[in-house]
N, C-alpha and C positions, 0 to 999 in steps of 0.2 A: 504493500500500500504506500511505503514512505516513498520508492524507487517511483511507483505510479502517477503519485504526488510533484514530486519532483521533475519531472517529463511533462507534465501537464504546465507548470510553470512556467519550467525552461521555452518551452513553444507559445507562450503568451507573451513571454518577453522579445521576441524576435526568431528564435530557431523556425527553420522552414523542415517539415515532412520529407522532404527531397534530401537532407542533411539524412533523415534517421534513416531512410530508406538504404542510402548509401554507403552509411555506419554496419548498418544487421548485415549487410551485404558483403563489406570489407572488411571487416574484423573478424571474422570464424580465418578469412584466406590468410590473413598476417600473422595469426597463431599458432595455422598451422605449417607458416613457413618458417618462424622461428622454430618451431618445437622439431625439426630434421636439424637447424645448427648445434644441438648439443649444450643447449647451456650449463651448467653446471650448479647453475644457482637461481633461482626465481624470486624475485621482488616486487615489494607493489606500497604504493606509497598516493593517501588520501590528503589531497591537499585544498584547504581553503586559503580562500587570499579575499581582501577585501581593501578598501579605501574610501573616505568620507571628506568632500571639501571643505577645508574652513575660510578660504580668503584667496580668491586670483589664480590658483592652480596648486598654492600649499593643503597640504591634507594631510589627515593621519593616515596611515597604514598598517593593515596586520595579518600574517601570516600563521596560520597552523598547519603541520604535515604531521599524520596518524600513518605508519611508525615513519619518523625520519632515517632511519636504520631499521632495517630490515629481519636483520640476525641480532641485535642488541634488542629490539623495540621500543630504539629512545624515539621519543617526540617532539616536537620543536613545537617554543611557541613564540614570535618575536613582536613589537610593534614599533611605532616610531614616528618620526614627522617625514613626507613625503613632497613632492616638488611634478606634477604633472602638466605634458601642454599635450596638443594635439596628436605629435607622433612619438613621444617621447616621454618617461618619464624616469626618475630618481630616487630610490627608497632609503632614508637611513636609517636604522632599526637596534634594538638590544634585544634581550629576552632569556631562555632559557632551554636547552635539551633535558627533558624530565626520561630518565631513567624509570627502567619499568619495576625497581624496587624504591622510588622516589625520591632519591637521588638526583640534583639538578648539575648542571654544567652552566657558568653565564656565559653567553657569545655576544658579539657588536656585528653585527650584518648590513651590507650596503647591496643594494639590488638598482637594476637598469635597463632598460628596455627601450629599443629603438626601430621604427619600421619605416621601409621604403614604400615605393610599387614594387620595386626586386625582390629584396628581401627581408626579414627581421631578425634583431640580434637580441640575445638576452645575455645579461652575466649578473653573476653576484660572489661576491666575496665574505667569509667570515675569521671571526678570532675569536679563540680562546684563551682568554689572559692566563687563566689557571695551568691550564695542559701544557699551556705555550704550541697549539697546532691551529694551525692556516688552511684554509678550507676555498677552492673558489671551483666554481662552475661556471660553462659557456654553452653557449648554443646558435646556431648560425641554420635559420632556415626558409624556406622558398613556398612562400605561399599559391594555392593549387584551387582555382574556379573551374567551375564544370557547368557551362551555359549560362554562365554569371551569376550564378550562386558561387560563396565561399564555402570551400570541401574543408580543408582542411591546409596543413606545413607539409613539407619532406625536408630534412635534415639532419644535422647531425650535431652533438653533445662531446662533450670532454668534460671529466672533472679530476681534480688533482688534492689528496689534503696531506702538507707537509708538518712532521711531527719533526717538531724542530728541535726540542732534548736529542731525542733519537737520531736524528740527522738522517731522516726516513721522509720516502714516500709512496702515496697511492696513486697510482694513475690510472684512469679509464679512459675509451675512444670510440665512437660506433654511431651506427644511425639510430632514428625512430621517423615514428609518423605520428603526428599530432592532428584528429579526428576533432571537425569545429560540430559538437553534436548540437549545441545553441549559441546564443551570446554568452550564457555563462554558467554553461555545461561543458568540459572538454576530456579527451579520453586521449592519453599516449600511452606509443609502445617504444621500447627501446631495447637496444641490443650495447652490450657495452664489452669490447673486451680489455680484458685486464693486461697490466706489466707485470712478470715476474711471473712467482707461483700462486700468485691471487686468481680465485674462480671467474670466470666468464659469467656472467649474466644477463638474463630475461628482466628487464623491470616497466612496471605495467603503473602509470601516473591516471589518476582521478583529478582535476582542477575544478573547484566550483571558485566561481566568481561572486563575491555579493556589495 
């Protein structure tokens, strides 16, 4: 009913039929084109994002991912003051990874998002004073109309987080497709593979927008 709800919404706010038609259609083929590369690991990561204008394009913003880690099941929760204009916007943020024994982590997060008619770019960067590890994610990708509806992205992700005691790092690299199921409904897949003896993974993003 909540899923039902939700759909029913999302298509009030702008999502067109032609979108979900196109979603039920293409997402069974991309699961089961990842599921022949062997991943080794499978991910999936529930994300809300939200923002509120208070004056000329300054806003708050706030972010939660249900788990932001996957194999840990920490969560993130961050907020902050934000800076938006037309194609473009700025988030700077604090907040906390809550560990799934409640256990919190404090992080400083800066988020960014910029879009063409070519393409769009997102990045964000964080820190942990405490750990002393650096955390930054990119994405770089090519928005896909189909009779002049907007389908969805094609692109691809990299993330890196350097554990700077350790004098360590993680590195990922790989595509996904980013499914526009409404305005602010969205559904990504990705494939990321790893550096080193770190597992390969499937990671499957939820984005609600509010």
């Amino acid at each position: 009913m909540l899923f039902n709800n939700l759909m029913i919404s999302c298509l009030k706010k702008g999502g067109s039929m032609r979108n979900f038609r196109a979603f039920f259609l293409v997402f069974p083929l991309i699961l089961a084109i990842f599921s022949q590369i062997e991943a080794e690991e499978t991910q999936s990561r529930i994300i809300f994002h939200g923002h509120r204008e208070i004056h000329q394009g300054w806003s708050i913003s706030a972010w939660s991912i249900f788990p932001n880690i996957s194999a840990n099941r920490n969560n993130l929760v961050i907020a902050g003051p934000s800076y938006y204009q037309e194609n473009w916007y700025i988030e700077g943020m604090a907040g906390q990874v809550v560990k799934e024994q409640g256990q919190g982590s404090f992080l400083l997060n800066i988020r960014s998002f910029y879009k063409s008619c070519l393409f769009h770019a997102w990045a964000e960067v964080e820190y942990f004073p405490e750990e002393q590890n650096l955390y930054w994610f990119a994405q770089l990708d090519f928005p896909v109309n189909v009779r002049g509806d907007f389908l969805g992205k094609v692109g691809v992700e990299t993330e890196d987080t350097h554990f700077l005691k350790a004098g360590k790092n993680s590195l990922g690299l790989g595509p996904h497709l980013i499914f526009s199921v409404a305005d602010n409904f969205t559904i990504i897949t990705a494939y990321q593979w790893r550096r080193g003896h770190e597992k390969d993974f499937v990671r499957f993003y939820t984005v609600i927008d509010f």
